[in-house]
C-alpha positions as CSV (number, residue, x, y, z in Angstrom):
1,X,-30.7,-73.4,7.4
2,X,-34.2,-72.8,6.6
3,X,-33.7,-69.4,8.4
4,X,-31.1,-68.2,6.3
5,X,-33.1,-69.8,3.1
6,X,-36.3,-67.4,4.1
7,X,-33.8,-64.7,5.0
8,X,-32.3,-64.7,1.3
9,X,-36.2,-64.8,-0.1
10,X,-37.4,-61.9,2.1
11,X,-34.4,-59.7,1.4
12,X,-34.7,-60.6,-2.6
13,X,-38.7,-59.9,-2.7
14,X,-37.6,-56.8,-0.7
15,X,-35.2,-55.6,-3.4
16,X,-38.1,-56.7,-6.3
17,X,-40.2,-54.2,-4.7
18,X,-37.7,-51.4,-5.0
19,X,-36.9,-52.4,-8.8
20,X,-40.9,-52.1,-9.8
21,X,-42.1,-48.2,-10.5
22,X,-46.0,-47.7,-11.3
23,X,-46.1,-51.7,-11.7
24,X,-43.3,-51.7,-13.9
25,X,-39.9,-52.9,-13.6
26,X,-37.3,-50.2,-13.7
27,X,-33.8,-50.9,-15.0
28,X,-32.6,-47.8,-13.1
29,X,-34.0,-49.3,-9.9
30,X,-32.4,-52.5,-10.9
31,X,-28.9,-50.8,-11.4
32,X,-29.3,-49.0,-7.8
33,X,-30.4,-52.0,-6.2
34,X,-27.2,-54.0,-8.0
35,X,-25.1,-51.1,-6.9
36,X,-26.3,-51.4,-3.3
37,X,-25.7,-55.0,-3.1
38,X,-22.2,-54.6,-4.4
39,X,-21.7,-51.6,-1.8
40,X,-22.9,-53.7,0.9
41,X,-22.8,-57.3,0.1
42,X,-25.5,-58.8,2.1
43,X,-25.1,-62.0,4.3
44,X,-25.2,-65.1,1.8
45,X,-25.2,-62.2,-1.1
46,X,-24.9,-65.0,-3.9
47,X,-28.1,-66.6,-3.0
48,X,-29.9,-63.2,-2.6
49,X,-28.6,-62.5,-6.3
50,X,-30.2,-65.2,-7.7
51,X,-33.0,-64.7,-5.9
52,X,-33.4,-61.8,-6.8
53,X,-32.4,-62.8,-10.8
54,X,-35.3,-64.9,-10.7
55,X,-37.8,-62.7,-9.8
56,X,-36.6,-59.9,-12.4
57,X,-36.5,-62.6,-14.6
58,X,-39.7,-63.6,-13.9
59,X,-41.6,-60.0,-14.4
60,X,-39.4,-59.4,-17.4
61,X,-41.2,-62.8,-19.0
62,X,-44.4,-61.1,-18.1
63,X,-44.2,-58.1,-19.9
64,X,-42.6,-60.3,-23.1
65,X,-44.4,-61.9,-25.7
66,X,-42.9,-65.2,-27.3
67,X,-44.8,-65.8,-30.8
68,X,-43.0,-68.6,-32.1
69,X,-44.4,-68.9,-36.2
70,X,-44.8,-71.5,-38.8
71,X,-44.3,-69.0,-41.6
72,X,-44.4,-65.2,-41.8
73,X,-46.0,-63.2,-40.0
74,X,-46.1,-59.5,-40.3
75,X,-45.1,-57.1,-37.8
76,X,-48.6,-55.3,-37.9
77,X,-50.0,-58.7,-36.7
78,X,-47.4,-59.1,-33.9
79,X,-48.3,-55.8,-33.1
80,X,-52.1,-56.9,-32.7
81,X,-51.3,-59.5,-30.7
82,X,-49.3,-57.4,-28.3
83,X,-51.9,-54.9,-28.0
84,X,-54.6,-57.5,-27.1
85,X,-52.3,-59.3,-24.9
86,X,-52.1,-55.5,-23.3
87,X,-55.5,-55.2,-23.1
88,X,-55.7,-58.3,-21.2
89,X,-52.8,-58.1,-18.8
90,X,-53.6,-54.7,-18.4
91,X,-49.5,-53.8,-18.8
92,X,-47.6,-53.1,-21.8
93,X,-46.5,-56.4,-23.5
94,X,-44.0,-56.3,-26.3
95,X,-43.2,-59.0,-28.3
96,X,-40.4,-61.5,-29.8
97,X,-40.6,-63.5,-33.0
98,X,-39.4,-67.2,-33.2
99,X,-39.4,-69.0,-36.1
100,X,-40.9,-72.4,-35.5
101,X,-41.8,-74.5,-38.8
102,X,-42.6,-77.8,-36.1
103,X,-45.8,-75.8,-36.1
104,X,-46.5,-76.3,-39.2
105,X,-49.1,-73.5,-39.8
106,X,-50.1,-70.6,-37.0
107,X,-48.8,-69.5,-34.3
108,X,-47.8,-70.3,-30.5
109,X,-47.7,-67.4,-27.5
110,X,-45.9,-67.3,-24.1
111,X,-46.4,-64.8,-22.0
112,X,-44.6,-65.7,-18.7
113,X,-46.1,-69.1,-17.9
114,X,-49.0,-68.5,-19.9
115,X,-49.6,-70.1,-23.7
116,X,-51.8,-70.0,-26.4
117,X,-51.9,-72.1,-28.5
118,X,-53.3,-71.4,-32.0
119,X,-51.0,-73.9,-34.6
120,X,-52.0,-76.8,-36.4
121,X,-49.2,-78.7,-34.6
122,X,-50.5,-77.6,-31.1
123,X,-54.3,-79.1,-32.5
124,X,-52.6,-82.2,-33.9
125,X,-51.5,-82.9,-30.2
126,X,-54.8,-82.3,-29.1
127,X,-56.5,-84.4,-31.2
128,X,-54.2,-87.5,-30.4
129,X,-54.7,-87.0,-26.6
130,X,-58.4,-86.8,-27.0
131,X,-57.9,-90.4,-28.5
């Protein structure tokens, strides 16, 4: 079983590496790869698809910023932010508002499993477990 577990990894990370162009992920490389799984469904294709979800999941989340927002926030901020979160992932990074008024005041930014935290909320918290 753990055979066929490392099988459906290998094959999925195999596929990944065909979906990603100039370190970006391509959704016509994704469509072929879909295509050629259909065509030529792979032993235990199911688990290979998810698999292989999570990994395309994964890089999208890395190219995607989540600023969740007390109150507004204007798009040539959010645009800031994307470009310095750019600068320092050196990839593009685009971004997705989210209303969030449990902040209270500032902001909160994922970036695949990275966050930064900048919200009077998020300091609150701090505060407390420094107590």
């Amino acid at each position: 079983m753990a055979s066929g577990k490392k099988q459906v990894q290998l094959l999925a990370r195999q596929f990944f590496k065909l979906s990603v162009v100039n370190g970006t992920l391509s959704a016509d490389r994704v469509a072929g790869v879909l295509e050629y799984i259909e065509k030529h469904r792979p032993a235990n294709t199911l688990a290979v698809l998810k698999a292989y979800q999570r990994l395309v999941t994964a890089e999208f989340a890395r190219g995607r910023a989540v600023v969740e927002h007390a109150g507004f926030v204007n798009a040539a901020a959010l645009d800031a932010i994307a470009a310095a979160l750019s600068k320092k992932y050196s990839r593009p990074v685009t971004w997705v508002a989210k209303p969030n008024p449990a902040l209270i005041a500032g902001v909160r930014v994922r970036v695949g499993d990275d966050t930064y935290e900048s919200s009077v909320a998020g300091q609150l918290t701090a505060l407390a477990a420094a107590v």
